[in-house]
N, C-alpha and C positions, 0 to 999 in steps of 0.2 A: 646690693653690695656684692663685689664678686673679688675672691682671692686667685684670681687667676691673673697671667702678667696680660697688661692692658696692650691693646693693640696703636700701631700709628694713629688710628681713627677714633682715638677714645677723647671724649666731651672733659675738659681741662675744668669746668665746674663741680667737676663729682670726683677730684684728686682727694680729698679728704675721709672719702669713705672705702678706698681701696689704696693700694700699693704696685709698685711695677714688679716684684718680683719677692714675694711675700718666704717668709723661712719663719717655724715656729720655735720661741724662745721658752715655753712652758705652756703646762695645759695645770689649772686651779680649779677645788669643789669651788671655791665662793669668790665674789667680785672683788670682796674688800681682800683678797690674797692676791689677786689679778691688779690692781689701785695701787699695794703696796710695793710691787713690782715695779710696776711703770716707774713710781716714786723713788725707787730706789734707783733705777736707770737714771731720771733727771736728777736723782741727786752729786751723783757723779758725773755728770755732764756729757753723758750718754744723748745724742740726737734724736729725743723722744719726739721729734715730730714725725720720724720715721715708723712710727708703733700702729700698733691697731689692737682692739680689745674687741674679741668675737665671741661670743656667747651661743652655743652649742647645744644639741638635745634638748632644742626646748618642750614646755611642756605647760599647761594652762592647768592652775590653781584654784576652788571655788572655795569661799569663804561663807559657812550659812551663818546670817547673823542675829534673823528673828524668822518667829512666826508668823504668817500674816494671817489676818481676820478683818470681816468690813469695819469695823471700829480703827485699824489699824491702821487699812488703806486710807479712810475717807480722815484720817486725822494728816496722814501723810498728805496726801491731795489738797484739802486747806491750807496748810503753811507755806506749801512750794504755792500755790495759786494766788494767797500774801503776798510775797516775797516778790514774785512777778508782775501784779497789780500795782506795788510802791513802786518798782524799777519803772514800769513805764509810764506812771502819773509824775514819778522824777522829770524823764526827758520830758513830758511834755511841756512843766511847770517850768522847763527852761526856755523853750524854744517860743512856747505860746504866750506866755507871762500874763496868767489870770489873776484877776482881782484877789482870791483867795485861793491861795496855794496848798493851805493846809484842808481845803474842802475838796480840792481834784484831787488830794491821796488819797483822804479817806474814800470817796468814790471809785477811785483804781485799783485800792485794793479791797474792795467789795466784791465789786466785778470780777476782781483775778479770783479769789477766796472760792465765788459760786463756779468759777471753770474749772479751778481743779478738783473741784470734790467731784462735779459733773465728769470730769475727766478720768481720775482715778477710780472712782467706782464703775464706770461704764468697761474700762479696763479691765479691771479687776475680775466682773463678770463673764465675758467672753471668754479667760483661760477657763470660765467651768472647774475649776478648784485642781488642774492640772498642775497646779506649781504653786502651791501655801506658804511658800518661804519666800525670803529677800536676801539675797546673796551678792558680793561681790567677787569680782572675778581679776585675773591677774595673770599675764604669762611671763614663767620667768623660766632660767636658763640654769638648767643642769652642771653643767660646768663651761670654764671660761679658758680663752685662749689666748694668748697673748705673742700678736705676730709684730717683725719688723723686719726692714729690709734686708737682702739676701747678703750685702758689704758689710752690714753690721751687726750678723747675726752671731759671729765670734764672740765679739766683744761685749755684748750683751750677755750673751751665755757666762762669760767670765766675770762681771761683775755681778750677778746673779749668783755665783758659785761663791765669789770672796765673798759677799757678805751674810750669806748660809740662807738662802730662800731656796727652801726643797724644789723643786718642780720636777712635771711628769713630763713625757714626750709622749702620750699616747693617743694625743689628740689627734683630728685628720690631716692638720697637717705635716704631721710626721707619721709617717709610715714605717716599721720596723722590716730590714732589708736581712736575709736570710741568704750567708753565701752559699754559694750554689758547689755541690763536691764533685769537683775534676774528675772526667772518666779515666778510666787506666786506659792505655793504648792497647792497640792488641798487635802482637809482635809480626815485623815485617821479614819475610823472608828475601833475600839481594836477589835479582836477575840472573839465571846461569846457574845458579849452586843448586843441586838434587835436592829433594827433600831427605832428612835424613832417614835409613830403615826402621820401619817399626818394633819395638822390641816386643820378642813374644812375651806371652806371661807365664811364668814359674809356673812349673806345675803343681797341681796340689800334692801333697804328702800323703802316702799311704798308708797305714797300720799296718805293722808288722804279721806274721800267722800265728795264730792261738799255739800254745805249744800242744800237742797232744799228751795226752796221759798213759803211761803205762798199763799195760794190762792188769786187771787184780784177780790172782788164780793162787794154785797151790804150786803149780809148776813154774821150775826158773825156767831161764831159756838156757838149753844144751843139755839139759837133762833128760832120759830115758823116758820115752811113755811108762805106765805105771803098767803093767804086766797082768 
C-alpha cells in the first residue's frame, strides 16, 4: 500500500488500495471514530469511494490465556487430532462410499486422536519448558487516518466540521508548516553619493575640582604676625 501519487506505470488492479493524490481529512485513537467518519461523509453524499482508512504506529499485542502443563497439552492435542480424524473420514465416506460409514469415523478419528497427542507432546517437549503459556497474539494500530482525494478534501473537511466530528491533523500525512520570518534588508547605499562622515563620539564628562578648604589657624588673612 503506498500513499504516494501513482505513477503512469501503476498496475490499475491495485486502485483500490491507494489513491492518486492522497490529502489527510483527520487522524482518530480508534477505528470505530475513523468508520464514523467515513459514515458520516457517505451519509452526505460525499464520494466515499475516494477515502482510504490507514492505520498507523502499529504495534503487536499478546494475550496470555492459560498455563500450560503436559496434562494440558496432551488434552489439547486429542481434541484438535478428533476433530481432524472426523474431517478427513468425512471426505473420504464421500468420495469412496463404504459399506459402513459410521465405522470409517470412528477409525479416522482414532487415528487423528493418536497423532495429535503424539504431536502435541512431542512439541511440547522440545520447547524444554521455555514457553509454559498459551497465548494469542494480534497486531493492531495505534491510531487511524482517514485519507481522500486532494479535489475533495475541502469538502470533506467541511462536512466533517458541520456535523462536529473533532479530528486531529497530526498524522503523517499532514505536516505542520511553520512560516518562515523575512529577513530585514540591509540598507543600500545609491552609486555616486559619499558615504556620509562619521560622527565623533561626545566626549565623556568631567567632574568638576574638589573645592579646597580654608586654612584653619588663629590668624585671618591681612593681619599682622603676632610680635
Amino acid at each position: 500500500m503506498s500513499l504516494q501519487p501513482k505513477g503512469p506505470g501503476g498496475r490499475h488492479g491495485f486502485a483500490t488500495l491507494s489513491l492518486e493524490y492522497p490529502m489527510s481529512l483527520g487522524v482518530f485513537d480508534q477505528y470505530v471514530d475513523a468508520q464514523k467518519a467515513v459514515d458520516t461523509l457517505s451519509d452526505n453524499q460525499f464520494p466515499v469511494e475516494n477515502c482510504l482508512i490507514v492505520g498507523t504506529d502499529l504495534k503487536q499485542m499478546e494475550r496470555v490465556t492459560a498455563r500450560l502443563t503436559w496434562g494440558r497439552v496432551a488434552l489439547g492435542g486429542l481434541l484438535s487430532g478428533v476433530w481432524l480424524g472426523l474431517f478427513v473420514g468425512l471426505i473420504l465416506s464421500l468420495f469412496s462410499r463404504p459399506s459402513n460409514p459410521i465405522t470409517l469415523l470412528l477409525y479416522t478419528a482414532l487415528y487423528g486422536a493418536v497423532f495429535g497427542l503424539v504431536w502435541s507432546l512431542v512439541g511440547y517437549a522440545f520447547t524444554r519448558g521455555a514457553r509454559d503459556f498459551s497465548s494469542v497474539s494480534q497486531v493492531v494500530a495505534t491510531r487511524y487516518e482517514v485519507f481522500c482525494e486532494h479535489k475533495f478534501a475541502q469538502q470533506g473537511r467541511e462536512i466533517l466540521a458541520k456535523a462536529g466530528i473533532a479530528v486531529s491533523h497530526t498524522g503523517f500525512g499532514a505536516s505542520a508548516v511553520t512560516p518562515a520570518t523575512p529577513a530585514t534588508p540591509a540598507p543600500v547605499t545609491p552609486a555616486g553619493v559619499p558615504d556620509a562622515p562619521a560622527v565623533p563620539d561626545a566626549p565623556a564628562p568631567t567632574n568638576p575640582p574638589a573645592a579646597t578648604s580654608p586654612p584653619t589657624g588663629t590668624d585671618e588673612p591681612g593681619s599682622p604676625p603676632a610680635g
